[in-house]
N, CA, C and O atoms as CSV, one atom per row, in Angstrom:
chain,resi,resn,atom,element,x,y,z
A,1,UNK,N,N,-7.500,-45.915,-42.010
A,1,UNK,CA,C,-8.135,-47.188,-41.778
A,1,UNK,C,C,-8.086,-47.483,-40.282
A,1,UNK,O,O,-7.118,-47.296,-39.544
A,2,UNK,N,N,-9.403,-48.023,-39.917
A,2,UNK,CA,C,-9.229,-48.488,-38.099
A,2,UNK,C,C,-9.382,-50.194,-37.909
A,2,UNK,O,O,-10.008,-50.961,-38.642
A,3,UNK,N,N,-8.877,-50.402,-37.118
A,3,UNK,CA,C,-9.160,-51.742,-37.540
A,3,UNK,C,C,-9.747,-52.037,-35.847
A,3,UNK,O,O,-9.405,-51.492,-34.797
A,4,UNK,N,N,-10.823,-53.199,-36.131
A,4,UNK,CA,C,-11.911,-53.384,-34.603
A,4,UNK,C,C,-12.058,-54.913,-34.627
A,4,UNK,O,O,-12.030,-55.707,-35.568
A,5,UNK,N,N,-12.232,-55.094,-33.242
A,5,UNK,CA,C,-12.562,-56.901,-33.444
A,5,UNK,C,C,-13.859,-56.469,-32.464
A,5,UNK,O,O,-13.901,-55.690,-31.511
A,6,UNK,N,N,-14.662,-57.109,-32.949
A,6,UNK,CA,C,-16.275,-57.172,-32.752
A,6,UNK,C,C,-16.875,-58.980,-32.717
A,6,UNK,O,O,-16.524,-59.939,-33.404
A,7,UNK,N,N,-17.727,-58.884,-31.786
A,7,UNK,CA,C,-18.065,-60.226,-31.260
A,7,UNK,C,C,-19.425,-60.432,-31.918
A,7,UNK,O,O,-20.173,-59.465,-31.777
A,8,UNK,N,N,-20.146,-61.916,-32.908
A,8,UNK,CA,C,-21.447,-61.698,-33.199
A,8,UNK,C,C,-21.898,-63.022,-32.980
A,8,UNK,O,O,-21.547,-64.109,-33.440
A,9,UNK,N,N,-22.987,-62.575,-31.949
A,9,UNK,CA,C,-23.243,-64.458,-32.039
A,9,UNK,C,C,-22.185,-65.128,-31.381
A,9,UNK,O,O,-22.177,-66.254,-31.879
A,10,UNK,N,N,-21.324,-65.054,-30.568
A,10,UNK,CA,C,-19.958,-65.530,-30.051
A,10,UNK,C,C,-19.348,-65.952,-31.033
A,10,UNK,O,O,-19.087,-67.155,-31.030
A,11,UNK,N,N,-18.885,-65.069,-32.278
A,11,UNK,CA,C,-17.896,-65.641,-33.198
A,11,UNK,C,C,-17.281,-64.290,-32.989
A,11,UNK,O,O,-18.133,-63.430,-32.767
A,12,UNK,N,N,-15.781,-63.767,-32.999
A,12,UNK,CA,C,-15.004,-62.826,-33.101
A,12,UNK,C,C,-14.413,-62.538,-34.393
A,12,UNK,O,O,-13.807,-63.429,-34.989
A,13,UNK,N,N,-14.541,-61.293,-34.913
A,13,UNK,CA,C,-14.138,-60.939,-36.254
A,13,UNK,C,C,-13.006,-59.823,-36.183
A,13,UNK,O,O,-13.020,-58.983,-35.283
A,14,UNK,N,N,-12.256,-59.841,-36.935
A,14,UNK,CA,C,-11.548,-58.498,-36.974
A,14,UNK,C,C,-11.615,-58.134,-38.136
A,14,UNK,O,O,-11.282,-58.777,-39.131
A,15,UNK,N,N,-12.166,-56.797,-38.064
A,15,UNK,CA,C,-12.625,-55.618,-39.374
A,15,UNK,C,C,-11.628,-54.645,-39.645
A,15,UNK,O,O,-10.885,-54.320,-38.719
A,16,UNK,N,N,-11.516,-54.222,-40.560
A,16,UNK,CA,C,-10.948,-53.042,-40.695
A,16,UNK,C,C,-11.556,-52.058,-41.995
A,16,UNK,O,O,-11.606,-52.322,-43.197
A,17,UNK,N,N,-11.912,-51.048,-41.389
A,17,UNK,CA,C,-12.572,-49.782,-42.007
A,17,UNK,C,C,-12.065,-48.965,-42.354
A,17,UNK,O,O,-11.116,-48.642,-41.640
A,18,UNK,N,N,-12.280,-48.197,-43.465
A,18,UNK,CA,C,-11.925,-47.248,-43.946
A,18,UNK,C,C,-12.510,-45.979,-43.782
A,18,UNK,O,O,-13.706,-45.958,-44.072
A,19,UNK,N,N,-11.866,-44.576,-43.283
A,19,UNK,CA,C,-12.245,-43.639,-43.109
A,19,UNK,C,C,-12.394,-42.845,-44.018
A,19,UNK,O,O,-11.454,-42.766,-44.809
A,20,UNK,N,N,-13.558,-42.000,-44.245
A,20,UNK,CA,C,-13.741,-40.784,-45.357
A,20,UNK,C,C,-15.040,-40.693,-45.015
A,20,UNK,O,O,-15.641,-41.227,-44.083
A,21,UNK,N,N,-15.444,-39.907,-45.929
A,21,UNK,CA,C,-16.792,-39.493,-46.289
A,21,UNK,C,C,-17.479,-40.651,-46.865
A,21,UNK,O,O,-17.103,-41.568,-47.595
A,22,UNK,N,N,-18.937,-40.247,-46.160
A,22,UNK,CA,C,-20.089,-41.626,-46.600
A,22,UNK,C,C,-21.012,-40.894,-47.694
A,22,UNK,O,O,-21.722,-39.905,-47.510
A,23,UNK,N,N,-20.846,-41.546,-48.749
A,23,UNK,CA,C,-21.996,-41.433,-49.821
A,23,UNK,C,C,-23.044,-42.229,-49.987
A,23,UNK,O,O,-23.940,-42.200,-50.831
A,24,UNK,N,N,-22.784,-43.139,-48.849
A,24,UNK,CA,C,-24.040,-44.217,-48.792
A,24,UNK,C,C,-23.760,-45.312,-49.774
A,24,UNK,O,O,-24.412,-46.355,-49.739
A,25,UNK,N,N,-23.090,-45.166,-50.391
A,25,UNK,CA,C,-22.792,-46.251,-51.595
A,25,UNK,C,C,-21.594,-47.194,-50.783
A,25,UNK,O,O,-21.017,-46.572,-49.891
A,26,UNK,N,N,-21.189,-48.506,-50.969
A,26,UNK,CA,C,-19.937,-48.885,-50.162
A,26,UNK,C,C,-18.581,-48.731,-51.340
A,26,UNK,O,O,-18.272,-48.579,-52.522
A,27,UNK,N,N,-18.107,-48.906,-49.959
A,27,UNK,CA,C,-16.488,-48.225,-50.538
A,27,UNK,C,C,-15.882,-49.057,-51.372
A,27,UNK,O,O,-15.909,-50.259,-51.112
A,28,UNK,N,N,-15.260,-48.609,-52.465
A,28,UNK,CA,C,-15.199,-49.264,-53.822
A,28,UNK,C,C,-13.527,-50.623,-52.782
A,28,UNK,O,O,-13.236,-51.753,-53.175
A,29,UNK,N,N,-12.934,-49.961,-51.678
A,29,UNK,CA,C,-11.994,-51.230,-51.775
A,29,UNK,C,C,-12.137,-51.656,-49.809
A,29,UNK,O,O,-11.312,-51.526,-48.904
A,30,UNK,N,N,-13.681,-52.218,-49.814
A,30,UNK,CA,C,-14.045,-52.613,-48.326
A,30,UNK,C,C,-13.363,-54.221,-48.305
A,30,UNK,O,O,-13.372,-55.109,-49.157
A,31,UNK,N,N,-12.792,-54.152,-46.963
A,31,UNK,CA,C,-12.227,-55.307,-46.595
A,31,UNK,C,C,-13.093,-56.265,-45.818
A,31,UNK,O,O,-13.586,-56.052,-44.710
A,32,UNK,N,N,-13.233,-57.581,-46.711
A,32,UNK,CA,C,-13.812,-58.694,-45.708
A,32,UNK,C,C,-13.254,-58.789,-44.059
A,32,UNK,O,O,-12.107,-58.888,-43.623
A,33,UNK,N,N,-14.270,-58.732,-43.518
A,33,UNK,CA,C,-14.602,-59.600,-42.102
A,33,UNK,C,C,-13.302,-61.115,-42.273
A,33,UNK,O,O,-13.239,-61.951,-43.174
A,34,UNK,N,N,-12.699,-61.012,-41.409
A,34,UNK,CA,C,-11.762,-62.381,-41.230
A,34,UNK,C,C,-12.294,-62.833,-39.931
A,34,UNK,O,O,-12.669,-62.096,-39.019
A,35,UNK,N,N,-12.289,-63.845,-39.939
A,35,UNK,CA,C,-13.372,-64.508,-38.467
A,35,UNK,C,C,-11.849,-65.164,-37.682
A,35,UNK,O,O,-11.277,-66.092,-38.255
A,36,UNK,N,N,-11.358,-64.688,-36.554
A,36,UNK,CA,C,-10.322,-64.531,-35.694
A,36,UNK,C,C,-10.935,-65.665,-35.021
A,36,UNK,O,O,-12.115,-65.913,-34.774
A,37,UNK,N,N,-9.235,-66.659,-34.647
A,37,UNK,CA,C,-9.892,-68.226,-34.006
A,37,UNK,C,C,-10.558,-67.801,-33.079
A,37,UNK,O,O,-10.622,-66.686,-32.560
A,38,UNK,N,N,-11.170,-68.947,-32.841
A,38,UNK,CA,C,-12.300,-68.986,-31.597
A,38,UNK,C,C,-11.650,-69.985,-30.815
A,38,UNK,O,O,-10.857,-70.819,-31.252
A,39,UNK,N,N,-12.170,-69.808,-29.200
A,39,UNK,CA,C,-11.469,-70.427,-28.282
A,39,UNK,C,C,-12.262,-72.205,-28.424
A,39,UNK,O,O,-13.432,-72.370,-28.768
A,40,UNK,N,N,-11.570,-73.024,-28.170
A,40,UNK,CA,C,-11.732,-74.215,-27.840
A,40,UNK,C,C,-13.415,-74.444,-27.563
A,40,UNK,O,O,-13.683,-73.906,-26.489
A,41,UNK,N,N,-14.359,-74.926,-28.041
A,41,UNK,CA,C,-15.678,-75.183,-26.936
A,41,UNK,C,C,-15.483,-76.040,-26.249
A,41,UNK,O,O,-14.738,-76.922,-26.675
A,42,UNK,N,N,-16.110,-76.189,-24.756
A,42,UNK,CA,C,-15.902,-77.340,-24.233
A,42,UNK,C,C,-17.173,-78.588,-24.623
A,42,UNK,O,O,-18.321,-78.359,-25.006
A,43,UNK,N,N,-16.553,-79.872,-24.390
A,43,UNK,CA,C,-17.578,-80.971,-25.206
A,43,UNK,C,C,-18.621,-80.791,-24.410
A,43,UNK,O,O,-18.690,-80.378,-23.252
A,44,UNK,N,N,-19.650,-81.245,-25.374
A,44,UNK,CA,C,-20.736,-81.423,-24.487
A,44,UNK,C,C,-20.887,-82.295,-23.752
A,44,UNK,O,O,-20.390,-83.386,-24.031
A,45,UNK,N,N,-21.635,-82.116,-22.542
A,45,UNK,CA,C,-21.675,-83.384,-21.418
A,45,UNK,C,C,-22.642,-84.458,-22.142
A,45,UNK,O,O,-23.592,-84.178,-22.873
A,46,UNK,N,N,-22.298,-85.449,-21.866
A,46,UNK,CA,C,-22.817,-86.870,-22.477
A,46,UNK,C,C,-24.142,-86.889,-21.521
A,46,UNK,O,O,-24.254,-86.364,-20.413
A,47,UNK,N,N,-25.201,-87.705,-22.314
A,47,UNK,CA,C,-26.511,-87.810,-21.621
A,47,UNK,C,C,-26.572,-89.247,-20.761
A,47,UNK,O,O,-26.351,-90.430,-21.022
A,48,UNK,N,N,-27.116,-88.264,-19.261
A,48,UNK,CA,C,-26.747,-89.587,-18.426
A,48,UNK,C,C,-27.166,-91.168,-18.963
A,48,UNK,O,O,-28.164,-91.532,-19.585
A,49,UNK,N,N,-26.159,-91.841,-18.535
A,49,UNK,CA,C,-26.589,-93.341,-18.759
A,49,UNK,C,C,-27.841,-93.818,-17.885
A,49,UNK,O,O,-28.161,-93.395,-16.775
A,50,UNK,N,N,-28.499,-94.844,-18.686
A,50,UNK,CA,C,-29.131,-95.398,-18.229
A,50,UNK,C,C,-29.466,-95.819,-16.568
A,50,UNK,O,O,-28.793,-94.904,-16.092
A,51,UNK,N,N,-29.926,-96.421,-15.541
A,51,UNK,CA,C,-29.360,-97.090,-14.546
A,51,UNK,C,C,-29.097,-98.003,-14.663
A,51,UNK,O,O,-29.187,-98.209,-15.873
A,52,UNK,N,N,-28.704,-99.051,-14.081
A,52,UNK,CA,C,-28.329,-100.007,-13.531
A,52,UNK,C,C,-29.994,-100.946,-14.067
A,52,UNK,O,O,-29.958,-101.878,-14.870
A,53,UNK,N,N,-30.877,-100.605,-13.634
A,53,UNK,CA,C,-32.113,-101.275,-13.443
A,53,UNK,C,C,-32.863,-100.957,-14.659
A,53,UNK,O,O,-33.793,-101.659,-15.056
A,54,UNK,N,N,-32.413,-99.785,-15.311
A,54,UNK,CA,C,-33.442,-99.180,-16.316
A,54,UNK,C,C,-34.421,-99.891,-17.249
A,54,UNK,O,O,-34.280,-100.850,-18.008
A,55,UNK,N,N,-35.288,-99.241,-16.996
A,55,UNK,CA,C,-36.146,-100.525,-18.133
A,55,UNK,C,C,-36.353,-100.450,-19.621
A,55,UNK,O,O,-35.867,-99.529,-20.276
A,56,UNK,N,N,-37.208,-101.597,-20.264
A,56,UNK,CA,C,-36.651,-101.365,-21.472
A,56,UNK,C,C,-37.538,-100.879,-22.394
A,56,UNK,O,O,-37.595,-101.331,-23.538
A,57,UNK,N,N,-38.507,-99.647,-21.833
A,57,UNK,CA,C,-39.806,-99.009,-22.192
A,57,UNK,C,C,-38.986,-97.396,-22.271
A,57,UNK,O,O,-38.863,-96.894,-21.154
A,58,UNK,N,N,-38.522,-96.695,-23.233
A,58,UNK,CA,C,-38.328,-95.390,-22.751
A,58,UNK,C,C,-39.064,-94.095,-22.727
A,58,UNK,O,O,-39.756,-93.998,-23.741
A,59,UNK,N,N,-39.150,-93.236,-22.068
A,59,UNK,CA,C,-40.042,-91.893,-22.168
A,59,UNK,C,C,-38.802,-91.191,-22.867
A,59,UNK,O,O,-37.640,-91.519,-22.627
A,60,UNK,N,N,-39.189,-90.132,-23.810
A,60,UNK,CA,C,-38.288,-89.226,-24.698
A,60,UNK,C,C,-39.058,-88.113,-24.553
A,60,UNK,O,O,-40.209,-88.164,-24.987
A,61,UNK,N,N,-38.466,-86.617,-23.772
A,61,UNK,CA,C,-38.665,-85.474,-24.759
A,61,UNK,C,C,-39.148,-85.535,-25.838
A,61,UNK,O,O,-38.535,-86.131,-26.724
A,62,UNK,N,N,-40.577,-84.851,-26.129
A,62,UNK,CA,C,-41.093,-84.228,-27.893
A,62,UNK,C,C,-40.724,-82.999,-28.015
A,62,UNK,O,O,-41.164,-82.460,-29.031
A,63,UNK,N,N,-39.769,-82.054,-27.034
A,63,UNK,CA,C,-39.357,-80.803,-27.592
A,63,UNK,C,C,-38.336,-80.633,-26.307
A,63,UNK,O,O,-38.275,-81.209,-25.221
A,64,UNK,N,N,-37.490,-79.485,-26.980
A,64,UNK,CA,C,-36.786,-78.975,-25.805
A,64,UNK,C,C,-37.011,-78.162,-25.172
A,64,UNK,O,O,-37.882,-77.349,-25.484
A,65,UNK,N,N,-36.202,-78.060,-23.868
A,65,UNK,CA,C,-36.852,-77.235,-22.762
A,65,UNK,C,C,-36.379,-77.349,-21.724
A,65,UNK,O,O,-35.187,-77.627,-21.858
A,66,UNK,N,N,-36.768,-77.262,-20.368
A,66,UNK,CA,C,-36.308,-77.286,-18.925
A,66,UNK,C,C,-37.328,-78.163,-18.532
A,66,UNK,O,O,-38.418,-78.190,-19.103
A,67,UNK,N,N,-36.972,-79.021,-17.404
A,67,UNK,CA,C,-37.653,-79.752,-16.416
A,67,UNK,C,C,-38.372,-79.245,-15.283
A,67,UNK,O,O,-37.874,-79.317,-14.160
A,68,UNK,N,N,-39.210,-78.868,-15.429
A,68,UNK,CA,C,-40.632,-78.374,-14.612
A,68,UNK,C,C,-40.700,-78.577,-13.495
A,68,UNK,O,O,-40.908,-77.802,-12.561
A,69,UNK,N,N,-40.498,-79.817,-13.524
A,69,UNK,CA,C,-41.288,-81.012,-12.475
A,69,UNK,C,C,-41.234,-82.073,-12.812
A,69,UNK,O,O,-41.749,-82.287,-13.910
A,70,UNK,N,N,-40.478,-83.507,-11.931
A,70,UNK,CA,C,-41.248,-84.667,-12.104
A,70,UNK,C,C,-42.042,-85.541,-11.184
A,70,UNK,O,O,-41.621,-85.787,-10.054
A,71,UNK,N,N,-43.198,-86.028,-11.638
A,71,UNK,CA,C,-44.428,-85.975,-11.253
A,71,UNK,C,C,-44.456,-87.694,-10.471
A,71,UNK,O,O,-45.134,-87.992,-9.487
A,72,UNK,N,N,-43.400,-88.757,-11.341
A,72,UNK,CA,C,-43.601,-89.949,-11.227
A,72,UNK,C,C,-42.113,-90.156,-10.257
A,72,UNK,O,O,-41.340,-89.207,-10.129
A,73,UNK,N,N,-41.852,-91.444,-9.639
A,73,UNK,CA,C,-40.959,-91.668,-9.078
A,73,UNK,C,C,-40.520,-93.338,-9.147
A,73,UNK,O,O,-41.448,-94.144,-9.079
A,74,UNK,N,N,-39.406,-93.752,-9.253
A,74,UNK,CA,C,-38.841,-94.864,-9.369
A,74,UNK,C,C,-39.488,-96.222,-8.356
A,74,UNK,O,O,-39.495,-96.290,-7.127
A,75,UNK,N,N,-39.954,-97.128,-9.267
A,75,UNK,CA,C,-41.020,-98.282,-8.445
A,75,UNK,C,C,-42.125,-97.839,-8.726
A,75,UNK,O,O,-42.920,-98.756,-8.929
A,76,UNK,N,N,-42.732,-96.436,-8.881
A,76,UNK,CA,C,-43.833,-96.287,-8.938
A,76,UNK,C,C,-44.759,-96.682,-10.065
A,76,UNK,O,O,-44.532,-96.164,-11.158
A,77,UNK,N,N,-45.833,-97.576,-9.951
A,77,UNK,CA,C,-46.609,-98.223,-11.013
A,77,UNK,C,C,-47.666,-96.748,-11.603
A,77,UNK,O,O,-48.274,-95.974,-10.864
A,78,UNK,N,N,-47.622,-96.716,-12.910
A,78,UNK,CA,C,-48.341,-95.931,-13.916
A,78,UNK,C,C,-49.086,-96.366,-15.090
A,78,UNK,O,O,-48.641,-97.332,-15.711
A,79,UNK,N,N,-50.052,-95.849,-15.448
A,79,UNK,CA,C,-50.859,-96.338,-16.076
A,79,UNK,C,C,-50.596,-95.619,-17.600
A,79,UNK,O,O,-49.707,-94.772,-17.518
A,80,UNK,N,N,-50.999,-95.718,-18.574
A,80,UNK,CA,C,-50.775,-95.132,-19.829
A,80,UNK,C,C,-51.235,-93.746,-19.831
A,80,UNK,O,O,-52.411,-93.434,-19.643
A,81,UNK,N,N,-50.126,-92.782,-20.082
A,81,UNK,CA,C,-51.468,-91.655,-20.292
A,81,UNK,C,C,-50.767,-90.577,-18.988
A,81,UNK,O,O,-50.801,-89.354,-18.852
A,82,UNK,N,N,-50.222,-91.548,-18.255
A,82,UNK,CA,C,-49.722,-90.650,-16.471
A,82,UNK,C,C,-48.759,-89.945,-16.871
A,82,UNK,O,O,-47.970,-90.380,-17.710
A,83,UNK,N,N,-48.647,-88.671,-16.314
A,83,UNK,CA,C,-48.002,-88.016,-16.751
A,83,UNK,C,C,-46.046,-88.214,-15.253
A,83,UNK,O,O,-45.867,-88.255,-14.036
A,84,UNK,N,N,-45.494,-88.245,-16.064
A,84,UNK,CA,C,-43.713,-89.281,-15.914
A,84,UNK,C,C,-43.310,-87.729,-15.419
A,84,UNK,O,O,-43.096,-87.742,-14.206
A,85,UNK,N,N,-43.127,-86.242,-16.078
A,85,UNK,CA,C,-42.396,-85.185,-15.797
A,85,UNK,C,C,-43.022,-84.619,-16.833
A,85,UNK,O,O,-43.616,-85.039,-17.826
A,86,UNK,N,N,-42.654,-83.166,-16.209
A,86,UNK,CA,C,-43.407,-81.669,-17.017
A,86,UNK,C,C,-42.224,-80.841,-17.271
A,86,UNK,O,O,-41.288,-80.373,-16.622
A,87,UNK,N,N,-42.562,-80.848,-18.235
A,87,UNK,CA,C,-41.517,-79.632,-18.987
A,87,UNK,C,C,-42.252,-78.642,-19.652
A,87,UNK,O,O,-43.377,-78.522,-20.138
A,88,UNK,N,N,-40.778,-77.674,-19.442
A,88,UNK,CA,C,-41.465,-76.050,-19.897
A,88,UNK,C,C,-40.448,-75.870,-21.003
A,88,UNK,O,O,-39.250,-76.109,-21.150
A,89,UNK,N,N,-41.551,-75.284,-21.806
A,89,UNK,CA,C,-41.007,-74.851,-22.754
A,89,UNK,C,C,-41.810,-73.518,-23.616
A,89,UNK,O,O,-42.985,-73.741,-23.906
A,90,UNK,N,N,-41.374,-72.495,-23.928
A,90,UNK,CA,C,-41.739,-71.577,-24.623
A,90,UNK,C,C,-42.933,-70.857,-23.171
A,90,UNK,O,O,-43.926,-70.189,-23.463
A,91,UNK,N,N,-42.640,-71.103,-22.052
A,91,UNK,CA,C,-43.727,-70.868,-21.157
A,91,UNK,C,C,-44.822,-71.383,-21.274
A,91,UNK,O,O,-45.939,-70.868,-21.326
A,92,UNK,N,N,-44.517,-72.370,-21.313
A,92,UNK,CA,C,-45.665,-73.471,-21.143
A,92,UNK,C,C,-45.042,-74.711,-20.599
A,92,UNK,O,O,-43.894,-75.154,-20.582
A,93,UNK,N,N,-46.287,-75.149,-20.126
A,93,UNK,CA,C,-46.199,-76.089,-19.105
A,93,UNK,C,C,-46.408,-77.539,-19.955
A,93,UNK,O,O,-47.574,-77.583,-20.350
A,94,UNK,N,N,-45.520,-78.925,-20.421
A,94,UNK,CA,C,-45.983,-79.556,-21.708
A,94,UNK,C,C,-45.176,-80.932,-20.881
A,94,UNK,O,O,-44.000,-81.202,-20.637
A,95,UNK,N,N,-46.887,-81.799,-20.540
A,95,UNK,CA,C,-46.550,-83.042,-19.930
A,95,UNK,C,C,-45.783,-84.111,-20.620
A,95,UNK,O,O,-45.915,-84.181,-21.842
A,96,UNK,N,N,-45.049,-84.902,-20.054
A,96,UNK,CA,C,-44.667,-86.299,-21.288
A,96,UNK,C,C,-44.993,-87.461,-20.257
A,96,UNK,O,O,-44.228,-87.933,-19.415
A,97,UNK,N,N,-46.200,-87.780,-20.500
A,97,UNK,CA,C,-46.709,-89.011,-20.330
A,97,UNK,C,C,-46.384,-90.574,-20.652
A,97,UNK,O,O,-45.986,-90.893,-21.772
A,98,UNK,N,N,-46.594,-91.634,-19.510
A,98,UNK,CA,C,-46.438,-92.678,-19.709
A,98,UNK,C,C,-46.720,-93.533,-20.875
A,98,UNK,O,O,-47.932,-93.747,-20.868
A,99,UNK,N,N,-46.130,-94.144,-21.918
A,99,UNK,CA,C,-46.618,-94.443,-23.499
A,99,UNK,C,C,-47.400,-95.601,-23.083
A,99,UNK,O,O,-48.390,-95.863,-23.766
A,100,UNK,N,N,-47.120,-96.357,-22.057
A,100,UNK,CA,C,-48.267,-97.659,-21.430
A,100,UNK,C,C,-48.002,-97.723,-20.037
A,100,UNK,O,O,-47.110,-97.192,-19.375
A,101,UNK,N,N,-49.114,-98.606,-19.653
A,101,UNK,CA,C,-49.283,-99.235,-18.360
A,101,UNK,C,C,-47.934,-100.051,-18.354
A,101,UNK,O,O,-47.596,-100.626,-19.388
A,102,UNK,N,N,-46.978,-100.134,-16.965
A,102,UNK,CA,C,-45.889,-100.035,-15.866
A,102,UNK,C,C,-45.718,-100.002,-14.877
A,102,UNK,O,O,-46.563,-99.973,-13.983
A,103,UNK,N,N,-44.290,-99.999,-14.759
A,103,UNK,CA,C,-43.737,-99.758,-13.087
A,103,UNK,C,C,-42.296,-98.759,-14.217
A,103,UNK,O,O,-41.840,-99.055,-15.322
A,104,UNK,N,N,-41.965,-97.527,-13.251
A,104,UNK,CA,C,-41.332,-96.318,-13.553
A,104,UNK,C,C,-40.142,-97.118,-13.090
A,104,UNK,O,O,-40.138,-97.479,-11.913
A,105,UNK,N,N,-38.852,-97.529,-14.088
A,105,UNK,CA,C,-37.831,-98.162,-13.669
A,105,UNK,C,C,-36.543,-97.280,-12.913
A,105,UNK,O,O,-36.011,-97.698,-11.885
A,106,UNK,N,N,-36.083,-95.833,-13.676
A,106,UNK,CA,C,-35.647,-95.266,-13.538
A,106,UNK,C,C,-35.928,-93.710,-14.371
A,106,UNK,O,O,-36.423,-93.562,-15.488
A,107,UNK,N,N,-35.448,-92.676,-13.450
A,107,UNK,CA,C,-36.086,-91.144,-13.714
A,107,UNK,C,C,-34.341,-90.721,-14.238
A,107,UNK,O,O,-33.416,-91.132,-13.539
A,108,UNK,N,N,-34.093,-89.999,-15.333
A,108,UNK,CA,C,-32.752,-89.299,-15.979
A,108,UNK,C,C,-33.012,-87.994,-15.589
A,108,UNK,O,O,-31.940,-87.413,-15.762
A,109,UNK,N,N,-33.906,-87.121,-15.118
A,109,UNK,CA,C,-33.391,-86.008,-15.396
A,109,UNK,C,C,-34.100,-85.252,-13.660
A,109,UNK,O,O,-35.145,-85.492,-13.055
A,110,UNK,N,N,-33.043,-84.392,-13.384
A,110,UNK,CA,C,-33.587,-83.746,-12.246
A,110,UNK,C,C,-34.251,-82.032,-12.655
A,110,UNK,O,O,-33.763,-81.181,-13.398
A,111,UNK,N,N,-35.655,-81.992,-11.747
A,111,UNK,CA,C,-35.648,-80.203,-11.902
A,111,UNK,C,C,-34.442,-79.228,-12.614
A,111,UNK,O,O,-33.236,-79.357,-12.407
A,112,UNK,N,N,-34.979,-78.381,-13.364
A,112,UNK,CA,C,-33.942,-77.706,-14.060
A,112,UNK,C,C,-33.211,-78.260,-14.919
A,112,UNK,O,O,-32.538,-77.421,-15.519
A,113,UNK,N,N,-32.999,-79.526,-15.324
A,113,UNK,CA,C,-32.191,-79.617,-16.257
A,113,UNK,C,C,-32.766,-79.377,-17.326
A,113,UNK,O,O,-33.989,-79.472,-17.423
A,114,UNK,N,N,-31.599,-78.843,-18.822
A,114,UNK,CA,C,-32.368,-78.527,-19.946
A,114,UNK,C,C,-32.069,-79.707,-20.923
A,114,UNK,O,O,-30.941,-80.149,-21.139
A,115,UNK,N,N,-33.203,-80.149,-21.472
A,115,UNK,CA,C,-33.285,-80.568,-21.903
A,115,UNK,C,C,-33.718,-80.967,-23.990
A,115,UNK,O,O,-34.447,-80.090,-24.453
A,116,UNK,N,N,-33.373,-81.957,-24.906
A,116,UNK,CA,C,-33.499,-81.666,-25.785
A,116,UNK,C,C,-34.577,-82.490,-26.723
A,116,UNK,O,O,-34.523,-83.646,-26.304
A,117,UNK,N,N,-35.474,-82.427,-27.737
A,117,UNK,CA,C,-36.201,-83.123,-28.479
A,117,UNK,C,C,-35.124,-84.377,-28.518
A,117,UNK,O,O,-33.930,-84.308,-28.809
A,118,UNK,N,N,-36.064,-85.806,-28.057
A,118,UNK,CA,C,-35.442,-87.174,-28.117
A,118,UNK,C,C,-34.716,-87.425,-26.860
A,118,UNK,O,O,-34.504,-88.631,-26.741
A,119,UNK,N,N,-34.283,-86.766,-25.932
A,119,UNK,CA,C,-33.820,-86.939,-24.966
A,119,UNK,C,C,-34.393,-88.014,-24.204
A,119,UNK,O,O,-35.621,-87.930,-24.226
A,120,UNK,N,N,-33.909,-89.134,-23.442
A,120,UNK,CA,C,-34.608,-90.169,-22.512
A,120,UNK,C,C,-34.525,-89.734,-21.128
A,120,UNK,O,O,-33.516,-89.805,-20.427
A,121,UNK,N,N,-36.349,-89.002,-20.581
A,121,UNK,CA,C,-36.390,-88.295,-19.333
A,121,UNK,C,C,-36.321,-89.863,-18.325
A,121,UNK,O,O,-35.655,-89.976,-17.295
A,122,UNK,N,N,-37.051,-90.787,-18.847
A,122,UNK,CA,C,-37.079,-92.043,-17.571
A,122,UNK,C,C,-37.544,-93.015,-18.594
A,122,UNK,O,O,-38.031,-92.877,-19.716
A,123,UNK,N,N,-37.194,-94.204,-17.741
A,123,UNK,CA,C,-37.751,-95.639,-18.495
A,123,UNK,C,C,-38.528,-96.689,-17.548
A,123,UNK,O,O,-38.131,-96.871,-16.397
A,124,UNK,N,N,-39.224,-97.117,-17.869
A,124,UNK,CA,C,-40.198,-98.015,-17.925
A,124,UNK,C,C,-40.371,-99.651,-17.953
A,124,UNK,O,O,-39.895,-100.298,-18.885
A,125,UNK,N,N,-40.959,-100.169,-17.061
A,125,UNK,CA,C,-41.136,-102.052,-17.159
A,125,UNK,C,C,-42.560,-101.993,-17.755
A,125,UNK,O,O,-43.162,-103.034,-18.021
C-alpha cells in the first residue's frame, strides 16, 4: 500500500493505494479519500462603504468581472442611459449605465478591481 496526499481544487486529500495487478475492475478493499484539514481561508474583504456623500440612487454590477474602465466621475451630471463604468467580463466589454438622469455622488470601485453580480460600482443624486 502507498499512501499520497494530492491537492484538487485546493482541497488536500490523503489516499492510500493498493498495489498489485490491475484488472480494470476496482479493488474489492479500496480506501476512501479522507480530505486532510485545510488551512484557515482568509475572510473576505468587506465591500467598500459607501462615502461620506453617497447618494441614494445606486449603480450595481449585472455580472461579475473586472473593472475596465470608469467612464463617469464624482459631481459629474449624467443622463439616463450614460454609461457610470465598463466591465469585462468573459472578454467582453459590458457597460453599466446610469438607471436615471443625476449628478454621480460617489464611484466604489477602481480599474482592476474584481468584481461581483449586485455589487454597488457608484451612486447617484
Amino acid at each position: 500500500m502507498k499512501n499520497y496526499t494530492i491537492t484538487v481544487n485546493g482541497n488536500v486529500y490523503d489516499v492510500t493505494v493498493e498495489e498489485g495487478q490491475s484488472t480494470g475492475a476496482p479493488a474489492p478493499r479500496a480506501a476512501a479519500p479522507k480530505a486532510a484539514p485545510a488551512p484557515a481561508a482568509a475572510p473576505k474583504a468587506a465591500a467598500p462603504a459607501p462615502a461620506a456623500g453617497a447618494g441614494s440612487v445606486t449603480v450595481a454590477a449585472s455580472v461579475p468581472g473586472k473593472v475596465f474602465k470608469v467612464e463617469a466621475s464624482v459631481g459629474q451630471a449624467v443622463k439616463a442611459g450614460d454609461n457610470i463604468v465598463i466591465l469585462e467580463a468573459m472578454k467582453m466589454e459590458i457597460p453599466v449605465v446610469a438607471p436615471q438622469d443625476g449628478t454621480v455622488a460617489s464611484i466604489n470601485v477602481a480599474v482592476g478591481d474584481a468584481v461581483e453580480n449586485g455589487d454597488v460600482l457608484a451612486t447617484m443624486n
